[in-house]
N, C-alpha and C positions, 0 to 999 in steps of 0.2 A: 522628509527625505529629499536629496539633495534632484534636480531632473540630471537624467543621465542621460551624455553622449553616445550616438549611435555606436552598436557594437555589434561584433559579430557569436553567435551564439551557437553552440553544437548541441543539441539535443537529441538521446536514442530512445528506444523501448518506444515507434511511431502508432501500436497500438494500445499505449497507456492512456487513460484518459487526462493523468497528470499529466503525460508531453502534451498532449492537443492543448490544455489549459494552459502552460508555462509558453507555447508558440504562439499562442494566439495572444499574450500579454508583451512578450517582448516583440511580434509583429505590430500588432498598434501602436509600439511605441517607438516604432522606425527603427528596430534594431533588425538584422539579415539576419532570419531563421537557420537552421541545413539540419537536418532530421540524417541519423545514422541509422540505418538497420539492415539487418539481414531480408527481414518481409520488403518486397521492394512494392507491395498493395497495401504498407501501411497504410491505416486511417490519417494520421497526422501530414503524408508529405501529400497530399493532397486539400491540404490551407491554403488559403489565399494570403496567408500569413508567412508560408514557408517557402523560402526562396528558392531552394535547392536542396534535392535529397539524394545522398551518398550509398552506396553497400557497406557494410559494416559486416564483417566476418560473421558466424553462426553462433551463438554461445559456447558452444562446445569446444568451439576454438580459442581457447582462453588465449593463447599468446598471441595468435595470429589478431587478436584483439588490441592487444597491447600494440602491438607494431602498428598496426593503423593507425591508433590516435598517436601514437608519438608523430609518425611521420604526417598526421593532417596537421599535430602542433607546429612543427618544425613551417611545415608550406604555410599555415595563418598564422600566425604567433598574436598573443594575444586574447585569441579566441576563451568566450567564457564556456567551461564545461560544469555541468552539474548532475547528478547521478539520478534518473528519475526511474533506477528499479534496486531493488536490492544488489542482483546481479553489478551492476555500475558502481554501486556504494562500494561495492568488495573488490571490485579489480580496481578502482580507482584509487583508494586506500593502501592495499595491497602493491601496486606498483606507482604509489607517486613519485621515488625517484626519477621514472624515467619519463614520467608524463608531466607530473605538473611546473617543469621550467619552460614546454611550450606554450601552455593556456594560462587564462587567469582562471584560479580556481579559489575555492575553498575548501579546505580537505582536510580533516581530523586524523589523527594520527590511525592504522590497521587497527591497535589494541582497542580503539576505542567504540570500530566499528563493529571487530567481533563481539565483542562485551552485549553490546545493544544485538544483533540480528543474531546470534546465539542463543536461543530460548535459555536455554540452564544456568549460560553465565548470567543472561538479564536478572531472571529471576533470584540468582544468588545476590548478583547488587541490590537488587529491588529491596530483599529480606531484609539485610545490614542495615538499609534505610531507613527499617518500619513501615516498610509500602507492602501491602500486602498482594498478595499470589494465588491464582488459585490452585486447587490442590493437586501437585503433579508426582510422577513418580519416572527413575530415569534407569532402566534396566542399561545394563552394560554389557551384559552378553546372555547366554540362551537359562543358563542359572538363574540368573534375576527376573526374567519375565517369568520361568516356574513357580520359584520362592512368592513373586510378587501376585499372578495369579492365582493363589491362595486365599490371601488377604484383601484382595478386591472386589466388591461386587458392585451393581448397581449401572449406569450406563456411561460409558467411558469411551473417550476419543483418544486416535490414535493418532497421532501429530509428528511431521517432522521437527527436529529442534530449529532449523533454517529453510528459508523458500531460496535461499542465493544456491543456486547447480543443481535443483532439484529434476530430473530431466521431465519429470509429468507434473507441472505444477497443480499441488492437492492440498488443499487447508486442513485436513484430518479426515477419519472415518472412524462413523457413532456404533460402539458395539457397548456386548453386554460383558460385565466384567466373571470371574471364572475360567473356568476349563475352555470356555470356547473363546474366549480375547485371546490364547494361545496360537491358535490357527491363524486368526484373523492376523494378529500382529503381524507372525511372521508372512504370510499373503502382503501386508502390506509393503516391510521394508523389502520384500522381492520385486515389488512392482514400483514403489515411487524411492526409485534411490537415486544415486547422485551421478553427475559427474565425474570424470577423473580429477579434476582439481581441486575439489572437496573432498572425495572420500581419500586425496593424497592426504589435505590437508590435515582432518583429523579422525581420529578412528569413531570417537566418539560422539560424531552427528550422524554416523552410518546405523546408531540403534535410534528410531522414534521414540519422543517419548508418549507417557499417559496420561489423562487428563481429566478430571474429574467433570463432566458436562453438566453444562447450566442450560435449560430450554430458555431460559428469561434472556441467553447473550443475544437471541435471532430482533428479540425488538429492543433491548435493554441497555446496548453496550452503551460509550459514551466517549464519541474520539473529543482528545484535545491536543488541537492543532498550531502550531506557532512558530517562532525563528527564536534562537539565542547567537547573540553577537560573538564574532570572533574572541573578543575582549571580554566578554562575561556582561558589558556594563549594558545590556539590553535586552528584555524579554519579554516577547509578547505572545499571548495564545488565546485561542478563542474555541467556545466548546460545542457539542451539538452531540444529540443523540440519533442512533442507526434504529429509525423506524422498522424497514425492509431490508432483508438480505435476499442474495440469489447465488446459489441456489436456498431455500428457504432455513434448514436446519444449520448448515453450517457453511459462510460463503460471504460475498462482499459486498459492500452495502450499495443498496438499490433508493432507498431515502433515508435522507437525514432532515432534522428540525432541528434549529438554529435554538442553542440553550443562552440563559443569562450565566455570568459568571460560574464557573466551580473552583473557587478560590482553592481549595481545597487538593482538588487532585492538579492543578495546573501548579502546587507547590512540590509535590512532589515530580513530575515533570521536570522541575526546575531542579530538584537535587538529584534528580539522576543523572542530568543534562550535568551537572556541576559535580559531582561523585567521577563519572567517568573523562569528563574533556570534553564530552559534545559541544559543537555551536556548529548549527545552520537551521534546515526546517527540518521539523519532526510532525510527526501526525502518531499520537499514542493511544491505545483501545485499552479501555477497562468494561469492566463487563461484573455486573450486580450480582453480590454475594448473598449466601444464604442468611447471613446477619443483617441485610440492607446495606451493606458498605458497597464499597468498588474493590473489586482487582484487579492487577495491571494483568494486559493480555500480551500486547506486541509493541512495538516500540520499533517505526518505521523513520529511518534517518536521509529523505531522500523526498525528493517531489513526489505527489500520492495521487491515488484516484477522487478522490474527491475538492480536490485542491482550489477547484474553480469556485466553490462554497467559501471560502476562506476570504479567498479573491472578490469576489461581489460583495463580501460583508466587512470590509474595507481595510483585510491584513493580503497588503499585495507581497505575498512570499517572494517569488521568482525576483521583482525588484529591490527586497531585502539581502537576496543573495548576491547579486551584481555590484550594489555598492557599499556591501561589507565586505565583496571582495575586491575590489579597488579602494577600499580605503578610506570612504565616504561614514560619515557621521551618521547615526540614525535615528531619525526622530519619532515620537507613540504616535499610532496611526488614528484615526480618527473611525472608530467603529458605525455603523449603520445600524440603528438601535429597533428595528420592523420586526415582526414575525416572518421570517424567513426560510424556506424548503430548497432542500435539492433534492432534484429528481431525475433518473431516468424515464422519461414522462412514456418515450417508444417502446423498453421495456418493461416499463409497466405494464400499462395498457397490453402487452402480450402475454406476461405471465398471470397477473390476473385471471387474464379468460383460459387460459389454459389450464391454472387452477379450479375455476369454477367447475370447466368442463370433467377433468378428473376427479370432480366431489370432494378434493381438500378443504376448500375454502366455499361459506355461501355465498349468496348470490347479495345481502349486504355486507358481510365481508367486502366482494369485490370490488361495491359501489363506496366502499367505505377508504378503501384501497387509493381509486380515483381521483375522489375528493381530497387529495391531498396537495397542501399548498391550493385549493383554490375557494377556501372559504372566504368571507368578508373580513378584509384585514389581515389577510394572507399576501406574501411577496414569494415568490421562487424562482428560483433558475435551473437550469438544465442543464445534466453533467457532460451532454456530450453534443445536443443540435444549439447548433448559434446563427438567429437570422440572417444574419449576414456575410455567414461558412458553413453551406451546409453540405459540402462535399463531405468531410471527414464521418458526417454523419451518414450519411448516405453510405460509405464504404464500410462505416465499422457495422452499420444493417447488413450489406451484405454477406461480408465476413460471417456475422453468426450465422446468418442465414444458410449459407453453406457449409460453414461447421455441423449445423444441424442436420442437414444430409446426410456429411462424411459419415456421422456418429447415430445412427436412429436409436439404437436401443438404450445409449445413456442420457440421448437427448430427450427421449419418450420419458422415464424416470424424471428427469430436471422439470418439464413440461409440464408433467402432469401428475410428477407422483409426489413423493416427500424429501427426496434427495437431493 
């Protein structure tokens, strides 16, 4: 890859752990940071990497959204924009007439990005593909979840089809299938429902769907993460398994371990990617079937949380994006072949013991927990403290910290129970 001249770079969502990683790759490499958000105690505008941090309307404010970036595009022109939440991926697709003639971007056409962040449609391409899914069911109104509750039993998650406008961001909830997923269901789309610009959008994200629960996804899944070129003629992905999630049964991953090859499922990555028009970064979850195979889970088309893992094992995303989008050539990256971990090392070390304490987990368990990434011939890095930036860290400690406050009764549950 080509070195690339200083540029100026917009990055929002300042407490993703993907922007902190994506800021702190284009700040070392002399390019001017400026973090967008609504939180003005982002973790991210608090780099030493970050030049300048802006307000960025609420989510909520979908257009008042729109109008900012056009009009920041209009005053920098040139500026690189790149979508580091779902949220982003979809307003950014959804209105690139009006945006992307001020930035340099990269941006796949709306169809392509509802296809992918649309659980249903994914999983209907996925099908056509021969990639297999696991076993879901997609009631459509209050009939269907009757009919369907019938014939269901066993333990079952209740899932939105999209996390983009979601107002209470929620990865699912584990119930028992029957007469009582009835309640539950409808309990849940009352409480985790949409925004006005999705439920405008479509009627049919407004029902969750159901999900057949695997206990093996919490240590089993297996992201594979990588870029496809603008032009198709470039593809690289690198894989690693989700040791740790948090919160534990259903939630985002707290460690991963740096896998060799999975030839296998980064091909079908590749025909999805190629099925539907994708090209930039993707980070895609499978998760071990009751056959021993993989199924595809999510299919995340945007800078991710775990992205800085990708970045130390020598596929530098953020600078695949910059100059496929100006135009630049790209050449195979040259991998780091180590035993390698990421870790949330600070919340480890909390949940752990907070575990121990509530009798989930034993006392080697915990110490088993610990011990990760620091055996002989072990390498790791850290998803969120950087020695030589440790403010972000230091704020996004804070932050939960007083999340934990705000919320005692679901934080007690996270803390110390199974949820």
């Amino acid at each position: 890859m080509n070195a690339l001249a200083p540029s100026n770079v917009l990055l929002t969502d300042g407490n993703f752990y993907g922007t902190i990683a994506a800021a702190r790759y284009f700040g070392r490499l002399g390019h001017r940071v400026v973090i967008a958000d609504a939180d003005r105690t982002n973790a991210a505008r608090y780099s030493k990497y970050v030049s300048q941090s802006v307000e960025f309307p609420d989510r909520g404010e979908f257009e008042a959204r729109i109008e900012m970036l056009a009009a920041y595009g209009k005053a920098n022109p040139g500026t690189l924009i790149y979508p580091c939440s779902d949220d982003l991926a979809w307003l950014l697709a959804l209105n690139a007439p009006r945006i992307a003639p001020c930035f340099t971007t990269l941006q796949p056409d709306f169809s392509v990005i509802e296809n992918l962040l649309d659980k249903q449609k994914l999983y209907t391409t996925a099908q056509s593909l021969g990639v297999a899914v696991p076993e879901t069911w997609y009631p459509a109104n209050d009939a269907d979840l009757l009919a369907m509750a019938k014939n269901i039993s066993g333990q079952i998650l209740i899932k939105p089809k999209t996390q983009v406008g979601l107002r209470i961001g929620k990865k699912g909830a584990l119930v028992e299938g029957g007469a009582t997923m009835v309640s539950a269901y409808r309990q849940f789309r009352s409480r985790y429902n949409y925004l006005g610009f999705i439920r405008e959008h479509s009627e049919a994200l407004n029902w969750p769907m159901l999900q057949r629960f695997d206990p093996s996804a919490s240590s089993q899944t297996i992201s594979v993460a990588g870029y496809r070129s603008r032009d198709g003629k470039f593809y690289s992905a690198l894989a690693s398994r989700k040791v740790l999630q948090y919160p534990l049964n259903i939630g985002v991953g707290l460690c991963f371990e740096g896998l060799d090859e999975r030839r296998e499922l980064s091909d079908q990555v590749q025909k999805i990617c190629e099925a539907v028009g994708y090209f930039g970064v993707f980070e895609v979850e499978f998760i071990r079937g009751p056959d021993g195979g993989h199924a595809l889970m999510d299919f995340n088309p945007r800078f991710y949380g775990q992205m800085q893992f990708e970045i130390d094992r020598g596929l530098a995303l953020p600078g695949l994006v910059l100059s496929d989008a100006r135009g630049q050539e790209l050449t195979a990256p040259a991998f780091r072949q180590d035993r390698r971990y990421l870790l949330n090392r600070s919340l480890l070390k909390l949940i752990s013991t907070t575990q121990r304490l509530g009798g989930r987990i034993s006392e080697n368990q915990r110490r088993d927990w610990l011990s990760l990434g620091r055996r002989e011939g072990d390498c790791w890095s850290d998803q969120i403290f950087d020695q030589e930036d440790r403010r972000p860290w230091l704020a996004d400690m804070i932050k939960r910290l007083l999340k934990y406050m705000r919320n005692p009764r679901s934080s007690w549950r996270t803390l110390f129970g199974s949820s």
